[in-house]
N, C-alpha and C positions, 0 to 999 in steps of 0.2 A: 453428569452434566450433558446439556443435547446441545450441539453445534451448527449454526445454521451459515453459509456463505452465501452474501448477499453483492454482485457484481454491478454495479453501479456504470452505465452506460448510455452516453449519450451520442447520440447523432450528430447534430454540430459539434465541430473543431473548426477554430482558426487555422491550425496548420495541416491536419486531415479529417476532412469531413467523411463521415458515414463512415468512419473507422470501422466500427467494431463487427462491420459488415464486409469488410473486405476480405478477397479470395486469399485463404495457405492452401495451395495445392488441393483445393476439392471442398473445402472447411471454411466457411465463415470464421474470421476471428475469436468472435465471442464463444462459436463451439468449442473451438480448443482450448479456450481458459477455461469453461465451463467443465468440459470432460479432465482437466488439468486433476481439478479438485474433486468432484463429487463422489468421487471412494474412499476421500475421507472426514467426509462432514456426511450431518445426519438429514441434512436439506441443502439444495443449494437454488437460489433464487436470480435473476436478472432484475434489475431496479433500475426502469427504461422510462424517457418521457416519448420517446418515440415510436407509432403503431407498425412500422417495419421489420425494426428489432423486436420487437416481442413477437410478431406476426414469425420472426425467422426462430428466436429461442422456441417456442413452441412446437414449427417443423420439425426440428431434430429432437423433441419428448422432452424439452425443458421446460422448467416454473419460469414465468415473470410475468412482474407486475407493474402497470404502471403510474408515472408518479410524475410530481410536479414539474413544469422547464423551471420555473425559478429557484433552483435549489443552488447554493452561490459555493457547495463543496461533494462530494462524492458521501461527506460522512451524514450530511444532513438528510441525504438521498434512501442513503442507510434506515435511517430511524424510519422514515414515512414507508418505506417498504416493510419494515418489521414490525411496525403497526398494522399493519394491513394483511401481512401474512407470519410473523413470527410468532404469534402463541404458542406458549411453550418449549421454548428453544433461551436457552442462558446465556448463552455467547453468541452475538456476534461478530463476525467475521468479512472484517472490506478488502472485495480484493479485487484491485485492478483490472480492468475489463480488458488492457490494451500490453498485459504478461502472459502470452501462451505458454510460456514455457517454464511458467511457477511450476514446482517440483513438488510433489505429494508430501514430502518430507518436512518442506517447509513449512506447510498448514501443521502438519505434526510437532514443531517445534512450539510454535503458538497455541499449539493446544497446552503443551506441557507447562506454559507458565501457570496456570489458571490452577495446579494442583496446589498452589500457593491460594490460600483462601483471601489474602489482603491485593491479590492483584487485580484491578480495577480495569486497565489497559494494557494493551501490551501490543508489542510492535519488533519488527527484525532488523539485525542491524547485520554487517557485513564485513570482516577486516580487510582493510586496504594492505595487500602484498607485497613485502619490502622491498620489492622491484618494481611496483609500480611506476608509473612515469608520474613526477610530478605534477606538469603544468597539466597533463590532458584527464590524470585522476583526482589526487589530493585536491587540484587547485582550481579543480572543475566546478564554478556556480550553480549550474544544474543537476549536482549530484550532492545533497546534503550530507553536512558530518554530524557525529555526535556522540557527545563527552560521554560514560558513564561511568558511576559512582561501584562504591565496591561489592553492591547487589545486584548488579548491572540494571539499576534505574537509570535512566534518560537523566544529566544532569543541563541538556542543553543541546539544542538543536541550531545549524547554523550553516548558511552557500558559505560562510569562509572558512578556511583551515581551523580546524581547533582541536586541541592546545597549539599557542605559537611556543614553540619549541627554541627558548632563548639560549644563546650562546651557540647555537649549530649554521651549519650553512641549508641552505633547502634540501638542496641533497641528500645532505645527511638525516632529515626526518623521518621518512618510513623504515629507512634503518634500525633509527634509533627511539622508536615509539610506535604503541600499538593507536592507530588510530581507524577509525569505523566510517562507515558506508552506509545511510540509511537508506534501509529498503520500506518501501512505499507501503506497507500492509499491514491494517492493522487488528486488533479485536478488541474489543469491547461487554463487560457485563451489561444487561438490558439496561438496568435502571439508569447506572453511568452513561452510555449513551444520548437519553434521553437528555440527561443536563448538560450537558456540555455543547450539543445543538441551540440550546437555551441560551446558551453564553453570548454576549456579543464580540467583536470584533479585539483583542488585543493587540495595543502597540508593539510588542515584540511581532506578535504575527503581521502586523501589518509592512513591521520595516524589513523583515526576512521572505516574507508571503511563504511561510509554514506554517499552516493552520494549528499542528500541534502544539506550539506555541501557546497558544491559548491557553492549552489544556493545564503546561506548566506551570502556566502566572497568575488562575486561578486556583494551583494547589493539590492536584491530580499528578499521580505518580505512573510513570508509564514504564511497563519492564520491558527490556529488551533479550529477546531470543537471538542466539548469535547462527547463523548458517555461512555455509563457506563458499555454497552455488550462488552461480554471478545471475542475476537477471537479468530480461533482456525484454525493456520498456520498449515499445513501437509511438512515436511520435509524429513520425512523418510518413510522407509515401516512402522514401530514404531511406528509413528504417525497417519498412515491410523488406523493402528487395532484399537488404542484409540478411533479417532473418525467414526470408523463402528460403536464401541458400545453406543456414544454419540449420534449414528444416527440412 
């Protein structure tokens, strides 16, 4: 199978604009994800509505294409790039424009699901560590959980705790149960992609705003690859300075 990574980046942000163009020590954002991954995938692509970004992917000897502003998710952004440049490549591969510090390892984990011929999707998930701190990890809205079944499919995505853990105090939950972390990355066989773009809007997704959602409640099985390295999302300018000094 041929692997293509396709990073989905856009210019405007409400909370930080021109992101994926801001200075790590000498690097454009998007380079450092970009060089994150491309040793181990057999292409890796930018999927930009903006002529800056691509103007800069291309300075530093990277692919990117561009695509539509009105694209309402990262995965939609996906398909029209790999239309336009993925022939021939079976999987791909969405990966966060705004994680330098994805880990080679972890593309390799998401690859390994795929040696499963029934898997359609797949996606990383993360165990929360029974020291965690409750209210800033477990309890965090913007950090999604989720359930999985005993093939580690996706039985369920959710901003709230899940499982609620009856009879215990909160305390005692990471203790006493393994619970997960979804990590934002996913992959996709070509054709599957394709339909799920097609889909409209589901209410689950709409009352969580987890677009994979969708994917559940029309019937689409998504496996989860479990990795134990923490990601480290940049959302703000707040977050760049954190990880300048993490970098």
């Amino acid at each position: 199978m041929k692997y293509i990574g396709i990073i989905p980046a856009r210019y405007a942000s409400t909370r930080f604009s021109g992101k994926p163009l801001a200075d790590m020590k000498g690097k454009p954002m998007i380079q450092r994800v970009y060089e994150q991954v491309s040793g181990v995938l057999d292409s890796v692509c930018v999927a930009t509505d903006d002529s800056r970004i691509e103007a800069t992917v291309k300075a530093f000897g990277g692919q990117a294409v561009m695509t539509s502003g009105n694209h309402r998710s990262g995965t939609d952004r996906c398909q029209e790039a790999y239309a336009k440049v993925g022939a021939g490549y079976d999987i791909i591969i969405n990966i966060q424009g705004d994680e330098p510090f994805i880990r080679p390892e972890q593309i390799e984990t998401l690859k390994a699901c795929f040696a499963d011929e029934s898997v359609h999707i797949a996606t990383l998930v993360k165990p929360f560590r029974p020291d965690d701190n409750f209210e800033t990890a477990l309890f965090n809205p913007n950090s999604p959980k989720v359930v999985l079944n005993k093939n580690n499919e996706a039985l369920y995505f959710s901003r709230s705790v899940i499982p609620y853990l009856r009879g215990k105090h909160h305390s005692e939950w990471l203790p006493s149960h393994s619970y997960y972390k979804h990590i934002g990355l996913y992959a996709y066989r070509a054709a599957v992609l394709r339909e799920i773009t097609l889909l409209p809007p589901s209410p689950l997704e709409l009352a969580e705003s987890l677009e994979q959602l969708r994917w559940l409640e029309n019937g689409y099985k998504i496996k989860a690859g479990i990795t134990h390295t923490e990601t480290i999302g940049i959302d703000t300018p707040e977050d760049l300075e954190k990880a300048l000094l993490y970098l």
